[in-house]
DOKEVO-661561 format. One record per residue (C-alpha): residue in three letters; x negated, y negated, z negated. Coordinates in steps of 0.001 Angstrom, whole numbers, padded with zeros to 6 digits, always signed. Example, Ala and Ser with C-alpha at 12.3 -4.5 7.8 and 13.67 -1.06 7.14 Angstrom:
<rs>
ALA-012300+004500-007800/SER-013670+001060-007140/
</rs>
This chain:
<rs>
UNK+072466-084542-025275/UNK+075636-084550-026613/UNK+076388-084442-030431/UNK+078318-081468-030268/UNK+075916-079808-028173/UNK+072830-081308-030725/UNK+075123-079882-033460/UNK+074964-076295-032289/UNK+071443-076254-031104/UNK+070750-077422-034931/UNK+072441-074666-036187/UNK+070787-071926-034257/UNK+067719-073654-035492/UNK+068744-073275-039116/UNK+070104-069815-038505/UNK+066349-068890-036561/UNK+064020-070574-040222/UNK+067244-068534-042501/UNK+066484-065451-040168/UNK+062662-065810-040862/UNK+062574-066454-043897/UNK+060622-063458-046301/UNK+063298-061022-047929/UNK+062306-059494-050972/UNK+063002-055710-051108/UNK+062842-053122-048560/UNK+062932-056276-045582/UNK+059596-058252-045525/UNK+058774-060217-042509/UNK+055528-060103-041135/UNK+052987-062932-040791/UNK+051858-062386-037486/UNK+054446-061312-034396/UNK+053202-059069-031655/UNK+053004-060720-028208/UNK+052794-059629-024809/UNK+049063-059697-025017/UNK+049189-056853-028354/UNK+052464-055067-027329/UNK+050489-051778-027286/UNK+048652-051974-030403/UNK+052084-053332-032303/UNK+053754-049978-030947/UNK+050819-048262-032493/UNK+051653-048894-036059/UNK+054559-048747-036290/UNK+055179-045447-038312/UNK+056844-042826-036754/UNK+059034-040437-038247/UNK+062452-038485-036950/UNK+065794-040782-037025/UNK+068021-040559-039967/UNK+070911-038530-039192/UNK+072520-037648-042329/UNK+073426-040492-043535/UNK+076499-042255-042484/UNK+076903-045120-040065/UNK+079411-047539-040477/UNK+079703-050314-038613/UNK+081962-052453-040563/UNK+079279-052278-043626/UNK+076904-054601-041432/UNK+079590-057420-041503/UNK+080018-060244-038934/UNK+079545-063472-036917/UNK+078158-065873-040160/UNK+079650-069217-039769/UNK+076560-071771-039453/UNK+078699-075493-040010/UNK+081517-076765-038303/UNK+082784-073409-037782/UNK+080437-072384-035419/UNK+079413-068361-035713/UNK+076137-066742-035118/UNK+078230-065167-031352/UNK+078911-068834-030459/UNK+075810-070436-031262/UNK+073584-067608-029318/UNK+076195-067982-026491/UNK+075378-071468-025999/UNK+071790-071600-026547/UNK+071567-068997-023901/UNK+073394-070250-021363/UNK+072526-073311-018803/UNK+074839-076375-018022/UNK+077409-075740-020655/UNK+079866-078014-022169/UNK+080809-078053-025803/UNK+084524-076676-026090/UNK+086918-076396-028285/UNK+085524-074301-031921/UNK+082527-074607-030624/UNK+083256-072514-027365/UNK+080766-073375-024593/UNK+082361-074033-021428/UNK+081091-073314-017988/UNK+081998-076064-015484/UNK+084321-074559-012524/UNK+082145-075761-009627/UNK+077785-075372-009542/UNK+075750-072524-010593/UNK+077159-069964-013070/UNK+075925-070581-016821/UNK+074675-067336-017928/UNK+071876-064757-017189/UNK+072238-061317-018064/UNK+068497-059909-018355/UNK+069701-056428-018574/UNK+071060-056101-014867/UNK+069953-059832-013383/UNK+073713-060837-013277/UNK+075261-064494-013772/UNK+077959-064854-015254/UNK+080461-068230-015325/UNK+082994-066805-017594/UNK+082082-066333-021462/UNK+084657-063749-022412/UNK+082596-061590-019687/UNK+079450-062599-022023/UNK+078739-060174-024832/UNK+076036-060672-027456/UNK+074082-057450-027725/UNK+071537-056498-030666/UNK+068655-055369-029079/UNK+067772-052932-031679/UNK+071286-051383-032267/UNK+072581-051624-035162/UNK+073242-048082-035430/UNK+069696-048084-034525/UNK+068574-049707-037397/UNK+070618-047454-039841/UNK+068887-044719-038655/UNK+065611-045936-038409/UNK+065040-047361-042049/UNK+067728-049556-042706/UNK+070695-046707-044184/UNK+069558-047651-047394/UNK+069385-051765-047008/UNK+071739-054063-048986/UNK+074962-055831-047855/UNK+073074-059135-047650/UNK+070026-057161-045769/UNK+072303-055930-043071/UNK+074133-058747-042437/UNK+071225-060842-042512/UNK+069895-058296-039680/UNK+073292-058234-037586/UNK+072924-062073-037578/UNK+069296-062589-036184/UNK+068966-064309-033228/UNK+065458-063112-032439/UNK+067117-059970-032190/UNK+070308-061413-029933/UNK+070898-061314-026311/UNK+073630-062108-024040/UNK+074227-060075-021804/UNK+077221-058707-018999/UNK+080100-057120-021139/UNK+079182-053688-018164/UNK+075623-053657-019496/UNK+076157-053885-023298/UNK+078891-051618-022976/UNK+076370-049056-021447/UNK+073611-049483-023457/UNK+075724-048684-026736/UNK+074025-047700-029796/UNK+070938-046446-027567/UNK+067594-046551-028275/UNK+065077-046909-025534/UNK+065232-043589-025419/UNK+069036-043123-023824/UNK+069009-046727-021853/UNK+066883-049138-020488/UNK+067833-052009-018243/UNK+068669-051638-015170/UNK+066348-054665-014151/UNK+063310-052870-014065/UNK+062001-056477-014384/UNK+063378-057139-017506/UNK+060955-053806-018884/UNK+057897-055077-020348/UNK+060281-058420-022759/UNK+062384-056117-023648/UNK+060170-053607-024845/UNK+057956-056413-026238/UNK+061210-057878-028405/UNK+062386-054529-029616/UNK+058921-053693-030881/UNK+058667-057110-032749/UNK+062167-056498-034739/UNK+061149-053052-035503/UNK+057721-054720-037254/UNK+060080-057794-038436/UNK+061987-055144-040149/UNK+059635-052479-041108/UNK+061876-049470-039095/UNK+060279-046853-037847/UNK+060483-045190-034359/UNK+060980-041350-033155/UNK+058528-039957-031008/UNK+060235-039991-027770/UNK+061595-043125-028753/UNK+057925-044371-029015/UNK+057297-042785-025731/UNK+060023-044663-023630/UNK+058831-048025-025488/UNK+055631-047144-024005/UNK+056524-046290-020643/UNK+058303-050307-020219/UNK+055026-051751-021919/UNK+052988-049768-018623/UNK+055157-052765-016427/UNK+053212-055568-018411/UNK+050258-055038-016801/UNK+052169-054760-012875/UNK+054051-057828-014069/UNK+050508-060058-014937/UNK+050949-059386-018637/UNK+053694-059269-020088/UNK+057095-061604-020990/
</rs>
């Protein structure tokens, strides 16, 4: 492995133990995660109240990409760890050879990808999402500590994230029916990571991907 390479991977492994570590105030972690095997019982308590609507979203209060050493961001770090046969570039840009199979999966709609500026790094819980749910009244550290997660980070087709939007499982699920029952199963575990709450019919959609577990052998 190259050094380059070993130095990114590091970071995303600092970023993952800074991500996890327990936040005093209104963001505690939990001490146990729910797993395929408890998805349902994890989307039972979690409390369940009606979004927050009055309260202002604005998405430059949840800050950006945190540089993690070397220059490399949270976007760039994610992008690499999620991608196969990359080469370290330039700023720590991962670089997808020309020739051989293309370096990104999109889980949302089962696409590869071979060019990164076609990559986009979704949050899986929105944050918009998040505001709503619990987090309006977070800090500036809290929210930019949530916006930088990688547990909570995909990459994914620009068409895709550009669909799903600030939506809640409510207004958008993958299109990769496939893709159902892990990303149902993540969503549920940042909710608990974060102590937000759910809607009703938001609970109800998150529900209706965990049903695919079961077809699937159970669960991501």
């Amino acid at each position: 492995m190259s050094t380059a390479r070993t130095t990114v991977l590091t970071g995303l492994a600092a970023l993952t133990a800074t991500a996890a570590l327990a936040v005093t105030g209104c963001l505690p972690t939990l001490t146990t995660t729910p797993n395929a095997a408890g998805e349902t019982a994890a989307l039972d308590v979690l409390p369940v109240h009606p979004e927050n609507t009055t309260a202002p979203y604005d998405r430059d209060a949840w800050g950006d990409w945190t540089s993690h050493g070397r220059g490399c961001d949270t976007r760039e770090i994610v992008l690499t760890e999620q991608s196969t046969g990359t080469r370290p570039g330039a700023d720590c840009r991962p670089v997808c050879p020309a020739t051989g199979p293309a370096c990104w999966h999109s889980p949302y709609d089962n696409v590869r990808l071979r060019d990164p500026s076609q990559v986009h790094i979704d949050h899986r819980v929105p944050l918009a999402e998040a505001h709503r749910s619990g987090g309006a009244d977070w800090t500036e550290g809290e929210r930019e500590r949530f916006a930088n997660d990688p547990a909570n980070l995909v990459a994914a087709s620009a068409s895709s994230n550009t669909a799903k939007g600030d939506g809640d499982p409510t207004r958008w699920k993958p299109d990769n029916v496939a893709e159902w029952c892990g990303y149902a199963t993540a969503y549920i575990t940042t909710k608990h990571t974060y102590r937000l709450s759910v809607d009703r019919r938001e609970r109800d959609a998150l529900a209706a991907m965990l049903a695919t577990c079961t077809e699937q052998g159970g669960g991501a």
